[in-house]
N, C-alpha and C positions, 0 to 999 in steps of 0.2 A: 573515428570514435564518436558514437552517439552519446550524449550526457542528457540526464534527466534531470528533472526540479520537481518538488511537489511545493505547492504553495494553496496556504490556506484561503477559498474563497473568498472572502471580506474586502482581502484589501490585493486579489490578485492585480489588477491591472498594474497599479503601482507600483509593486513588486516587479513585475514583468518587464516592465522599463526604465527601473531602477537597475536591473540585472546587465539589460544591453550592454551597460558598460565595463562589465568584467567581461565578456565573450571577447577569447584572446584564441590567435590558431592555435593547432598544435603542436606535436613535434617537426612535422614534416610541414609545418608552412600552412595549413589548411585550415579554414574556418569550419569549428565543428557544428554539426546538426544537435539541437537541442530538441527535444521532449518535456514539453509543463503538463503537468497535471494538476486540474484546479481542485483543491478538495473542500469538501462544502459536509457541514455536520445536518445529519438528519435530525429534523424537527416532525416529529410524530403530531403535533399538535397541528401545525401550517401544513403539513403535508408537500406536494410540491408545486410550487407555481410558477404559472403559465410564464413569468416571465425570464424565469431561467431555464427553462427550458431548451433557450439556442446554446446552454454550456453543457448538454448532452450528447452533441454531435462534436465530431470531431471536425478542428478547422485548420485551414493551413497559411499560416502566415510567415510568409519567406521560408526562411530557413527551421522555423518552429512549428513544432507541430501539436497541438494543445487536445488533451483528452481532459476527461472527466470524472471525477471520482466521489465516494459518499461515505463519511465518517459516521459509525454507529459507538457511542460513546455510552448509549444503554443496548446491551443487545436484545433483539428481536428476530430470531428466524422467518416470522410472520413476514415484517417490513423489510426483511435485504433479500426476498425473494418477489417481493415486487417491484424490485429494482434493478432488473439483468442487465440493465443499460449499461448500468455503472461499474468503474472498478470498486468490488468493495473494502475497506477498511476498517476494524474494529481495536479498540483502544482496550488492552487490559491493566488495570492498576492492580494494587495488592487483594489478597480475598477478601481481607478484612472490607475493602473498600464496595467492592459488588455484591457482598452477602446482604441482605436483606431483611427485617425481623417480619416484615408482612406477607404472607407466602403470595399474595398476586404477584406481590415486586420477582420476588423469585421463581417467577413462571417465565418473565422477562427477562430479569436479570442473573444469567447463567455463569457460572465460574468460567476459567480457561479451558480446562480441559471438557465439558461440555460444547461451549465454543468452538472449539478446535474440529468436532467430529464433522462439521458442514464443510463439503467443497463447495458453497458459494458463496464463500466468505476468502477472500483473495491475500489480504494482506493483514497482519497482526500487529501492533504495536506492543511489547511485552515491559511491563515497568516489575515486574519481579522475578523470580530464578526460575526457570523452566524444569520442569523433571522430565524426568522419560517417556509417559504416559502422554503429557501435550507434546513432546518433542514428534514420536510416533504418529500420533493422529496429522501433526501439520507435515510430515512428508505424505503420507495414506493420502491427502486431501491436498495436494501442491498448494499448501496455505505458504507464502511468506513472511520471514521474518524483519521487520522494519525498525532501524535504527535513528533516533530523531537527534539532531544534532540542537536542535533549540532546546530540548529536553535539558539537556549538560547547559545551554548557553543560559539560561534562565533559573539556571541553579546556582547555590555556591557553599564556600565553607564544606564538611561533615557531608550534605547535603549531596551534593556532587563526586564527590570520593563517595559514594556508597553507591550511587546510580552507575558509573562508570564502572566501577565492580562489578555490579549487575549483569551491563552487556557485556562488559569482558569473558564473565561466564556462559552468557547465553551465546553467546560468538562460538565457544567451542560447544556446546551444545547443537550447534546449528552446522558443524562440521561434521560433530561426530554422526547427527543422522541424517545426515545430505538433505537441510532445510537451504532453500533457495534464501536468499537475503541482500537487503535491498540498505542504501545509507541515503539521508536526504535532512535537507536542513527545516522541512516543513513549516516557513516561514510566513508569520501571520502578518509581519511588518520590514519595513525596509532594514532596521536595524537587527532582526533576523538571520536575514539572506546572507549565503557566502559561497561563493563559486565552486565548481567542482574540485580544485586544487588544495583547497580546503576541508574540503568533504572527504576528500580521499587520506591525505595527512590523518584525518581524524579516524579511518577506518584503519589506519597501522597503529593510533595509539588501544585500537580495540583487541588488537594483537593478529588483524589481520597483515597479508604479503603485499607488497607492490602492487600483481595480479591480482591478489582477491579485492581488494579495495578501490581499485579501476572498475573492476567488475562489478561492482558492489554500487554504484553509480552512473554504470549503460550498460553491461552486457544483462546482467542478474534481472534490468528489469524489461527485459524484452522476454522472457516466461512468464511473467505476471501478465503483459500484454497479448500475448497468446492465449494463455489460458482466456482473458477475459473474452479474445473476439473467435475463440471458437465456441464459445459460450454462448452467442448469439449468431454463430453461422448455422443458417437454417438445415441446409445438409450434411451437415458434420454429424453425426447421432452418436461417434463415443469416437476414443482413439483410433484407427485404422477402417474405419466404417462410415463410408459416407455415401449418401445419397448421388446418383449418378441423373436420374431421370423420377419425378412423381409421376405415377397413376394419374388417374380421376377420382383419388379419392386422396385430399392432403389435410394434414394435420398439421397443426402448430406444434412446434420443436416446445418442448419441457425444459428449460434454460436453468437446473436448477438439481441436485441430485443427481446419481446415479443410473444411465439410462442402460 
């Protein structure tokens, strides 16, 4: 069994080897393979620099294997289409919260289900009830649905009984229209982080099974991981259609929409 981690940029190293020490085998005796993903929030203003740049590629250290990801917290179709590199992630809070009174803001700043129509937008984070209409677009666009465990952890009182409601609903909403989904503690700090046995407990109290809440934490996210790298395989051009041999005459693959 593959286990993933998402941790927030900042303070990934520390995180990372804070973690070593919960990596326990598993049932059968084995040391599992782990997958981090560093995620790092887009700064439109800094743009991207050069010197993170080497957290673009993916590296392989022992047993871990570290990719790379990019949280858009104001959406921009513009800016996550020049970023194919990355897995992308976009954060939605309540309407109230993204509605805008200046229409520039709101040329940028798009509701959920606007949102939801781009397949180069990979992964969702949802803080309010999903309807039918986003449900719909995020299977159409193998968008997933992301579950934050620091969400709940950094709440409390009222507060957290209403969030946890939330995804308990969005959970059967993401059954009912076969939306892939994903559990992670997205841990900006060491008092964050909590191992996958953790992770997974917390995905039965969302009213997932045994299986889906395993799955929910390695298997679920290896279609996110597809999705992304055939997104930048150069001969891949859509589902079952891929390049075998170029001409003389090659074109750069369109990493982005409907080809």
């Amino acid at each position: 069994m593959t286990t993933y981690d998402i941790f927030k940029k900042e303070n990934h190293a520390e995180i990372l080897n804070f973690s070593k020490e919960f990596d326990i085998p598993d049932r059968k005796g084995k040391n599992r393979k782990r997958v981090v993903i560093f995620l790092e929030n887009f700064e439109e203003n800094n743009g991207r620099k050069e010197d993170n740049e080497d957290s673009s590629r993916e590296e392989i250290k022992g047993r871990k294997k570290i990719l790379s990801g990019l949280m858009f917290e104001k959406f921009s179709i513009e800016n996550i289409r020049r970023n194919p590199d990355k897995i992308i992630f976009c954060g939605i809070t309540s309407s109230k919260d993204i509605k805008s009174k200046d229409s520039k803001d709101n040329k940028d700043s798009k509701d959920s289900k606007e949102m939801s129509k781009y397949n180069e937008i990979d992964v969702i984070i949802v803080s309010e009830i999903m309807d039918k209409t986003l449900c719909k677009n995020m299977c159409k666009n193998f968008i997933s649905l992301a579950f934050s465990f620091s969400e709940i952890l950094n709440s409390g009182g009222m507060q957290r009984v209403k969030k946890l409601a939330i995804m308990k609903k969005n959970f059967l909403m993401a059954k009912k229209y076969k939306i892939n989904y994903i559990v992670s503690t997205f841990a900006g700090s060491i008092s964050e982080y909590r191992p996958a046995e953790t992770l997974i407990a917390f995905g039965k109290i969302l009213g997932m099974s045994n299986e889906e809440s395993r799955n929910a934490v390695s298997k679920n996210f290896e279609n996110i991981i597809k999705k992304f790298n055939d997104r930048n395989d150069e001969n891949l051009l859509t589902d079952g259609l891929r390049v075998l041999k170029f001409g003389e005459v090659w074109r750069e693959k369109k990493k982005y929409g409907y080809h």
